[in-house]
N, C-alpha and C positions, 0 to 999 in steps of 0.2 A: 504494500500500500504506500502511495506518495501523496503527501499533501506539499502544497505550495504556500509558502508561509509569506507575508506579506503585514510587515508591523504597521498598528494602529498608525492613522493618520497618514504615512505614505501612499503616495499615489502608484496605482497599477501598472508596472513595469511593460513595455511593447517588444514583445518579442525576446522574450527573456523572462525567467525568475529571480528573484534574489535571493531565496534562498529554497529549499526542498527537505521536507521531513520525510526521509525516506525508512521504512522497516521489510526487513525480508531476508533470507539467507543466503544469498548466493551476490557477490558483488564481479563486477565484470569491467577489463581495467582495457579500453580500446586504446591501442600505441596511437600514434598519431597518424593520420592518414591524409596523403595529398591529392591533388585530380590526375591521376594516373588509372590507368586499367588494369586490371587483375594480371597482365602480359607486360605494365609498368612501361606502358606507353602514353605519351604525353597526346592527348588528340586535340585538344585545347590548348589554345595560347593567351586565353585572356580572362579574366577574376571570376565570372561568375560559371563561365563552361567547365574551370576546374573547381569550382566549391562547388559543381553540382556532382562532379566525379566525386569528390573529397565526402560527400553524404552518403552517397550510391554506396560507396567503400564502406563508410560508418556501417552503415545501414547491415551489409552484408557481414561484417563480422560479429552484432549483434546478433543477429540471425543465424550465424554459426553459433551461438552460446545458448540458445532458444530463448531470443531476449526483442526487442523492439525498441521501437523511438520511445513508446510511452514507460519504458523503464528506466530511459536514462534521468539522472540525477545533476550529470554535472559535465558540461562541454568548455573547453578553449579553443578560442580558436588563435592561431599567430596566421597575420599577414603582412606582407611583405611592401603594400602604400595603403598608407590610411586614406588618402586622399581621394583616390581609385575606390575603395571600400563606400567609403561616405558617400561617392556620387552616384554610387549602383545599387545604393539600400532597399528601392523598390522592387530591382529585378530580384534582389538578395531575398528579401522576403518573401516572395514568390516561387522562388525556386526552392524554398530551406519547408513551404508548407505542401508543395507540390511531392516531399520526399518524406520528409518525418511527420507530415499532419498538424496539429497545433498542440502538440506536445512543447514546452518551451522549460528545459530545464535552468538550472543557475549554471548561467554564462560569461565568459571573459572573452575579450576580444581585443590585442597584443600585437602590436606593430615590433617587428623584427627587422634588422636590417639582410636578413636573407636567411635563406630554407638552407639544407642540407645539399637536395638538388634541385640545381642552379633553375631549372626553369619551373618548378613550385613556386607560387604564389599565395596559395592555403595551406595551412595545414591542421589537421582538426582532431583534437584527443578528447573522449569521453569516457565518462563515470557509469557506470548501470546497475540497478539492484533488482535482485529478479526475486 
């Protein structure tokens, strides 16, 4: 069971929790994942075509754990322009409900000055309790 905790008097976070009361026995620790394909091919070269890989990806190792969007607790994401990030919010959130639903766990979101590999642009670690 997860409740979404939200203290008195703060206003309702978009696209995000701030915090998750989560209970269950099984926790599930996703490494971080970029918009690459399962064969670690880049088919995407721009923010949102690989944050949609970088979900896809999420998505699927959750899925190997017999877990879902709606069990994750806790995502970060590191990307590589904020600036690029901020101006694609709308596509970001359409693509991010198009994949995990409106599930919206407690989020961070991390400007890096670069990924591991060089043409990562996202990359996305999550928390899950099952």
């Amino acid at each position: 069971m997860h409740k979404i905790l939200l203290p008195d008097g703060w206003r309702r976070p978009r696209g995000y929790a701030n915090g998750i009361l989560a209970q269950g026995n099984q926790h599930l620790f996703c490494g971080g994942q970029i918009g690459w394909t399962a064969e670690e091919i880049f088919e995407c070269t721009d923010f949102v075509g690989q944050f949609r890989q970088a979900l896809l990806n999420v998505r699927a190792v959750l899925a190997s754990g017999g877990a879902g969007p709606e069990h994750m607790t806790r995502m970060t994401w590191y990307i590589t322009d904020r600036d690029g990030y901020l101006s694609q919010l709308k596509a970001i959130g359409t693509t991010y409900r198009d994949i995990m639903g409106k599930h919206y766990p407690a989020m961070s979101v991390v400007e890096v000055s670069a990924l591991v590999e060089q043409q990562a642009l996202v990359e996305i670690e999550v928390t899950a309790i099952l």
